[in-house]
C-alpha positions in Angstrom: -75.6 10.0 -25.0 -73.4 10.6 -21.8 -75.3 13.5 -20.5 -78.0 14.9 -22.4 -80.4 17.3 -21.4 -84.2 18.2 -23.0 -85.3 21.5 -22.7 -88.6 23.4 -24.2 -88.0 26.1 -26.4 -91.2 27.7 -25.9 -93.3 28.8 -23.2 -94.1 24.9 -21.9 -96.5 22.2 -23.2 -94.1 21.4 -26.1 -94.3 17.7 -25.9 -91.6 17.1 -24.1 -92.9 14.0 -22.2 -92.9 12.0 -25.5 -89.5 13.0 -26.6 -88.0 12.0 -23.3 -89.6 8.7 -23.5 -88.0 7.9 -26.7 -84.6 9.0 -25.8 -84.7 7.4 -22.5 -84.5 4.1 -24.8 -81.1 5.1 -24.6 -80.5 6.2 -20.8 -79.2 4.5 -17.8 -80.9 7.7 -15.6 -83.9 10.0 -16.2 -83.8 13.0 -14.2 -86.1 15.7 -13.3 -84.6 18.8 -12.2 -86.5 21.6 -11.6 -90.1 23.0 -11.3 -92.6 20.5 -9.5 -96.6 19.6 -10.2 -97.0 22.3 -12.2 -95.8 20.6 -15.1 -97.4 18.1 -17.1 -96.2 15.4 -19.5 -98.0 12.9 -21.4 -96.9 9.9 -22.9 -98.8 7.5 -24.8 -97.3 4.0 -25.9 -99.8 1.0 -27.5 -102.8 3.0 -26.7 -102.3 3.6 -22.9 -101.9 7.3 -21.6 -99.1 8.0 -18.9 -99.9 11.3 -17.1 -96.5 12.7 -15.4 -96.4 15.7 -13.0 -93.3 15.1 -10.7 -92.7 11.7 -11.7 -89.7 11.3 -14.9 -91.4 9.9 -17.6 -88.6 7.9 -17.9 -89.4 5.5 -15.6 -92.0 3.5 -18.1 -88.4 2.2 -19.2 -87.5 -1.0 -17.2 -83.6 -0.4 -17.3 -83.9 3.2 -16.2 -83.6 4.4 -12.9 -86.0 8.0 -12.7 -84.5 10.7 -10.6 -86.2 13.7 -8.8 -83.2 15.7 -8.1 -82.5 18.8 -5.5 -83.4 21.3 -7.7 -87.2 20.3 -8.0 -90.2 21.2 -5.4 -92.6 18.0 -4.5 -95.8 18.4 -3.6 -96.4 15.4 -1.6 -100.0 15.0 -1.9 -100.2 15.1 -5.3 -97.0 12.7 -5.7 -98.7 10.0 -4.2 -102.0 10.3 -6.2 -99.4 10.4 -9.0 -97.2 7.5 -7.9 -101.1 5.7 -7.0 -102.2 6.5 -10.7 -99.7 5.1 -12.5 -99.1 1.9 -10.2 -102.8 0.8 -11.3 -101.6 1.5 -14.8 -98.5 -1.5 -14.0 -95.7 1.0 -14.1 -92.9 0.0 -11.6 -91.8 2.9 -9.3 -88.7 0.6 -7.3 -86.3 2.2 -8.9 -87.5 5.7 -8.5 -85.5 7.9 -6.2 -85.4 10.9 -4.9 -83.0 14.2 -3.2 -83.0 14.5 0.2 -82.4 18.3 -0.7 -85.7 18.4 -2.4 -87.6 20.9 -0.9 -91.4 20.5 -0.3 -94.4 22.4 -1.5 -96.6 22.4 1.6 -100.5 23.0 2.2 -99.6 26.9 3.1 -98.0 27.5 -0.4 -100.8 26.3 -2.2 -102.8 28.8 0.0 -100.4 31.5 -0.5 -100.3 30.7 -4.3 -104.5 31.0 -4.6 -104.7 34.0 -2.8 -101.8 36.3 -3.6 -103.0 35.6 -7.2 -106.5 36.2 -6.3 -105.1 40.0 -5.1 -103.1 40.3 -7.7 -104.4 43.3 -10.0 -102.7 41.7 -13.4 -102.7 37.9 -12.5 -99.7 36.0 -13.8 -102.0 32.6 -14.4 -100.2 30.7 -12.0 -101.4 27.3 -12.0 -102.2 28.4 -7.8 -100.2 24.7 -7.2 -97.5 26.6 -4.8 -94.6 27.0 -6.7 -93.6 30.3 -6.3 -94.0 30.4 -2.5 -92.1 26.9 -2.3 -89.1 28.3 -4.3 -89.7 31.7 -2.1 -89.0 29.8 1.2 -86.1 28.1 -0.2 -84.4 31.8 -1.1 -85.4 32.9 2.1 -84.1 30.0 3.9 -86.9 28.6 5.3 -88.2 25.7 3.3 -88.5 22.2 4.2 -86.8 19.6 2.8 -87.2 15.6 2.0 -84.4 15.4 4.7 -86.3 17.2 7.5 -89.5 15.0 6.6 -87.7 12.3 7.2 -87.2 12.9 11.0 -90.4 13.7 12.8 -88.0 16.1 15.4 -86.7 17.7 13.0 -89.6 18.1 11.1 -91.9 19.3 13.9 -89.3 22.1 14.7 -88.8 23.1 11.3 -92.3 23.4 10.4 -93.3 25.4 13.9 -90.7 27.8 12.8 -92.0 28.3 9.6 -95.8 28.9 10.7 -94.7 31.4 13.0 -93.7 33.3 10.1 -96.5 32.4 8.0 -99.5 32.1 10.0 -99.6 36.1 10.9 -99.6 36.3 7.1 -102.8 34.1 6.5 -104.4 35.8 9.5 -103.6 39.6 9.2 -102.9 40.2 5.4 -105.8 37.3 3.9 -108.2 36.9 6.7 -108.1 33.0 7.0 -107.3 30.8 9.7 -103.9 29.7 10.7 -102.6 25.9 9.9 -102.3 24.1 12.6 -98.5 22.7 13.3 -99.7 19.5 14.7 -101.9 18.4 12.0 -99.2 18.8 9.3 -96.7 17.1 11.2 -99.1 14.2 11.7 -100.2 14.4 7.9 -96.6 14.6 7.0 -94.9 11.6 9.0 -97.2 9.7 7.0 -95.9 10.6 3.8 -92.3 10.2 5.5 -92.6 6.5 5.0 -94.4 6.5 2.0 -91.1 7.9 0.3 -88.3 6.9 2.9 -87.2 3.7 0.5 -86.8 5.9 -2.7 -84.8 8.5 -1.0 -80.9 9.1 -1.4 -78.4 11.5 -1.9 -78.9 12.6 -6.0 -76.6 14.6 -6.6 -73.4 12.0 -5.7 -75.7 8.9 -7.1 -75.7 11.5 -10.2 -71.8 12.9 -10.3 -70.7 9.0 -9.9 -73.1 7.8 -12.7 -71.4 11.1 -15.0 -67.7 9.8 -13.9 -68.8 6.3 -14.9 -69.7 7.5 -18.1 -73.3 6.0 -17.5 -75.7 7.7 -19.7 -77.9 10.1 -18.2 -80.9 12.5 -19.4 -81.8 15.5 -18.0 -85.4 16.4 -18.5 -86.4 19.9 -17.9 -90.5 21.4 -16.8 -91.6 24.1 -18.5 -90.3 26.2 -21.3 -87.2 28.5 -21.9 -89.2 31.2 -22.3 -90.7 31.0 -18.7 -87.4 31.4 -16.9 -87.2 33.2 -14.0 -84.0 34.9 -15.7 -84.3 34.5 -19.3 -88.4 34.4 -19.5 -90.8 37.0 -20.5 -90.6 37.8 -16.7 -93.0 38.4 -14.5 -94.8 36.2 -16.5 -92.6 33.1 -15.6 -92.3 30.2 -13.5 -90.0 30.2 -10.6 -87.2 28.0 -12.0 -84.8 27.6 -14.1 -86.1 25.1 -17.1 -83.0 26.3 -19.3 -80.3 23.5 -20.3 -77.6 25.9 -17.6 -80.6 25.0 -14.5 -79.9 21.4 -15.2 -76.8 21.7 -14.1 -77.9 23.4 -10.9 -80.5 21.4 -10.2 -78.7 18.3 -10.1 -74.9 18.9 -9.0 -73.8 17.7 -12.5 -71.1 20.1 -13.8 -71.8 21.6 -17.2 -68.4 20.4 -19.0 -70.2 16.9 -18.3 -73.2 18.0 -21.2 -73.2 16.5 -24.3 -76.4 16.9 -25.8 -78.9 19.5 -25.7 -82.2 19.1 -27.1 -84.7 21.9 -28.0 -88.3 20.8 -28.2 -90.6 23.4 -29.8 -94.1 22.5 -31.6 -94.4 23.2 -35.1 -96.8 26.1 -34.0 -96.5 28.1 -30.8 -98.9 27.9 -27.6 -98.8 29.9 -24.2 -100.8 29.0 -20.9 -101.8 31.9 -18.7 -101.1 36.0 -19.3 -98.2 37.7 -20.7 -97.7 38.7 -24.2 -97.5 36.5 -27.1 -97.0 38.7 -30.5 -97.6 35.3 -32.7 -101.2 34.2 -30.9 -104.0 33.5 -33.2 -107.8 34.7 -32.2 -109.5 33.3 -35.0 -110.7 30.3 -37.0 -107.5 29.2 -37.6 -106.3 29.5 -33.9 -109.5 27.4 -32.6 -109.1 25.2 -35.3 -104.9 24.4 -34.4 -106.4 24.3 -31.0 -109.0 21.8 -31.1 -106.5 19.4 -33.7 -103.8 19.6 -31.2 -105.6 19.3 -28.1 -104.6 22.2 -26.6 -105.6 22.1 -23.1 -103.2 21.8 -20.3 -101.8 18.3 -18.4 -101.9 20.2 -15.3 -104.5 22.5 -14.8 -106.8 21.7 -18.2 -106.7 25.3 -19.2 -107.4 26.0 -22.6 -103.9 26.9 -24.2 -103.6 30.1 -26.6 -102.6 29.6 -30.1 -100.3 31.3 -32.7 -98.2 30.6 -35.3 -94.5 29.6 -35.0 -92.2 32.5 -33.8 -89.1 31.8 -35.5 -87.5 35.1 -33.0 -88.4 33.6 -29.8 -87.1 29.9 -31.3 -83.8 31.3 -32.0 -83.0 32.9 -28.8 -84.0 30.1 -27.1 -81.4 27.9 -29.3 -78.4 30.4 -28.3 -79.6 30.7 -24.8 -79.8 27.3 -24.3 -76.9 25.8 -26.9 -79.4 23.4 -28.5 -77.2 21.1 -30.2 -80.6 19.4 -32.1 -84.2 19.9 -32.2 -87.1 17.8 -32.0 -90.3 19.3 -33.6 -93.7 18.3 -32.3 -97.6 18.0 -33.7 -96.7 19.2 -37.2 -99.6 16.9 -38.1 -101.7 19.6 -36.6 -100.9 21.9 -39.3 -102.1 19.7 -42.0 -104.9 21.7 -44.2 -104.1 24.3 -43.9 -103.7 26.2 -47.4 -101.1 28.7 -46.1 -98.5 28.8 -42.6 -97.1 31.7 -41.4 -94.1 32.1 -39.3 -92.9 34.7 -37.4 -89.2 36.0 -38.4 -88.9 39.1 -36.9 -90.4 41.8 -34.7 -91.7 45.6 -35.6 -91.0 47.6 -32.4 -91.2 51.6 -32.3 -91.1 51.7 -36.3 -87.8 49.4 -36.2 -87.8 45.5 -37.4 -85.6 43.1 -35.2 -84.4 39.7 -35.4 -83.7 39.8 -31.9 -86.2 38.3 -28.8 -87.4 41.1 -26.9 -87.7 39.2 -23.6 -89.1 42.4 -21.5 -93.2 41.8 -21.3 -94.3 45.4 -21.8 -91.8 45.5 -24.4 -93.2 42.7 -26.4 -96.4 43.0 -25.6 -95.9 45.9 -28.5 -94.0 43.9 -31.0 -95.9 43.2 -33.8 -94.9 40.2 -35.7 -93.0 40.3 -39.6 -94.3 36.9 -40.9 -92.7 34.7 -43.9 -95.4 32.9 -45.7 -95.1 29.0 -46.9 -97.5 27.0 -48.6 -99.3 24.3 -46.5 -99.8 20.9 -47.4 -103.5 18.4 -47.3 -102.3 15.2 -46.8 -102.8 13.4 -43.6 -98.8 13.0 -42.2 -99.8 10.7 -39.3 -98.5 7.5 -40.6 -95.1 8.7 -42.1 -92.0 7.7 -40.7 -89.1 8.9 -42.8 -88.8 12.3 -44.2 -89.2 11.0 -47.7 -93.2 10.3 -46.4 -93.5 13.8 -45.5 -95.6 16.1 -48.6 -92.6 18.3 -50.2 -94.3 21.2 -48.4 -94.1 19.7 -45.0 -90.1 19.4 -46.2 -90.0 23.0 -46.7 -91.5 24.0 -43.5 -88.9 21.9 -41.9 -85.8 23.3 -43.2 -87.2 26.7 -43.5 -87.0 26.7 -39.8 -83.5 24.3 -39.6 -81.8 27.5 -42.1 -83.3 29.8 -39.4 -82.8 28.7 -36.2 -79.6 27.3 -37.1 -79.9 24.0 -35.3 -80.7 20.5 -37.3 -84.4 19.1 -36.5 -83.6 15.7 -35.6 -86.6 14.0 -34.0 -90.8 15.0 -36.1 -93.4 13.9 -34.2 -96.2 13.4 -36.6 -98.6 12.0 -33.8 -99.2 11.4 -29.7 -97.8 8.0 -29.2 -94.3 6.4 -29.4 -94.2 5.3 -32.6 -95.6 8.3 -34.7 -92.0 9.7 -34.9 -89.6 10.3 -37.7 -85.9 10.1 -37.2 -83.5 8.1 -34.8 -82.4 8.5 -31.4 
């Protein structure tokens, strides 16, 4: 393993959580590093769901120690409901740590995030949990960190500097009441202490971990498709989730990555607006949906639905140099007499292989589907390929000839042990 990283080749939801639980078998570290409680993983193992939002799923390993590195944004609040949850559930958080350059999403983002959204005349379905305006004070040099929350001076300083800049906001642009400095200081020092044991300096705990040859996974939020860069932008998150943001958001320098994983489902889903030439508004669309449980971690939005995008799958495989791919919930698509999948686009009377990555461009692409035959059999209890129906086969390598990367993990089912191939 050495360093691998797990990135979703989609627009998010793909799974991911499961797949980092199984190579974390594997791991010494299990890193998060970017995005914050917007995302949403789910592992379940013996019957027992594990809900993650800024906590590595990794750390339901024993041997592992889980990582929130620089790069991410914590919402305190909802860390310690997290951190509470999963306690009650017997998971050990000692050897959790976390970046003292982690900055934090504070009460006024979330504010900002529901009401800039609110005025917004085409919303970008945020999930309104303060992302955007946490990464926004970071650019602008203005955010606070894990190491300014750590010293109530330093804290109380920073955060009247930052109100004076944002309160006018809240009171002249949206008509609400200013935050009061004091009460967040006192609300904060609290959480100070809460954390003050599991906090250290990441990125040298992660560069001397890489130069020890200690293995180390990387797992990304979000999809590659909702880069701030490389995303359908604006309909994005405010991150990097792609395998190069790993990199950034931990201090671990790219020559050190070995492995890259692509996760992608065996069908395609997208939370929020923006354009999606695959998505399904029909029978079969509600019926994928209901079989794969399509409603988010985070927010429980309903997701939307379409078939596979084979375009969108391959950029994300050369953006991100996917050097395998794991493939989740293709035991969704069981019975269903006939799959589609999308391999290329019809744009202003021309066909492309090519991702058009511009929203108003692809919000008129119209997709060029390949048909394959489905398969009825129930696949939830295979575990080799030899299991799989001969048509599930063919679906497989259709997209391993396509995408040009080999599928090495199929996840037939939610927990741990519905999974065919070897870590």
């Amino acid at each position: 393993m050495t360093v691998s990283v797990v990135v979703g080749a989609q627009w998010g939801d793909e799974a991911k959580g499961k797949i980092v639980d199984l190579l974390a078998q594997r791991a010494r570290y299990v890193v998060r590093y970017a995005g914050g409680s917007n995302a949403g993983h789910t592992v379940c193992i013996n019957g027992t769901t594990y809900k993650f939002h800024l906590i590595p799923s990794g750390v339901l390993h024993p041997h592992v120690t889980a990582v929130i590195a620089d790069g991410v944004v914590i919402d305190l609040r909802a860390f310690t409901t997290e951190a509470a949850v999963l306690r009650e559930q017997g998971v050990d958080l000692s050897r959790l740590r976390i970046g003292l350059g982690v900055h934090l999403t504070m009460p006024y983002h979330r504010l900002l995030d529901e009401l800039e959204e609110a005025q917004l005349e085409g919303r970008l379905g945020t999930t309104k949990r303060g992302i955007g305006p946490t990464y926004a004070d970071k650019a602008w040099r203005i955010g606070v960190r894990v190491a300014d929350l750590l010293e109530r001076d330093r804290l109380a300083q920073r955060l009247q500097r930052v109100l004076q800049r944002r309160n006018p906001t809240l009171q002249r642009v949206y008509g609400v009441k200013p935050l009061n400095a004091d009460e967040l200081i006192a609300e904060f020092s609290q959480y100070a202490e809460q954390i003050r044991d599991y906090v250290c300096d990441v990125p040298h705990l992660l560069m001397n971990a890489a130069e020890q040859g200690e293995p180390i996974l990387l797992e990304g939020a979000q999809g590659t498709l909702l880069d701030l860069d490389y995303g359908t932008y604006p309909y994005v998150t405010s991150s990097h989730p792609v395998a190069a943001g790993a990199c950034l958001g931990t201090g671990i320098a790219p020559n050190r990555l070995t492995d890259i994983w692509g996760v992608a489902k065996a069908y395609t889903t997208r939370v929020g607006e923006g354009p999606f030439p695959t998505e399904l508004e029909d029978e079969t669309g509600e019926r994928i949906r209901n079989r794969g449980r399509e409603y988010g971690t985070t927010t429980g939005r309903a997701r939307r639905v379409g078939w596979l995008d084979l375009v969108a799958l391959r950029y994300a495989a050369r953006v991100n140099g996917f050097t395998a791919l794991a493939l989740t919930l293709l035991d969704v698509l069981s019975g269903l007499p006939q799959l589609k999948v999308c391999v290329a686009y019809r744009y202003r009377g021309r066909e492309t292989r090519e991702f058009i990555a511009d929203a108003p461009a692809l919000a008129q692409c119209e997709p060029v589907y390949h048909e394959l035959p489905g398969w009825h059999e129930d696949i939830a209890h295979c575990r080799t390929l030899d299991d799989l129906p001969s048509n599930a086969l063919a679906y497989l390598n259709f997209i391993e000839e396509y995408v040009r990367v080999p599928i090495r993990l199929v996840s037939v089912g939610p927990s741990r042990e519905q999974t065919i191939g070897e870590v």
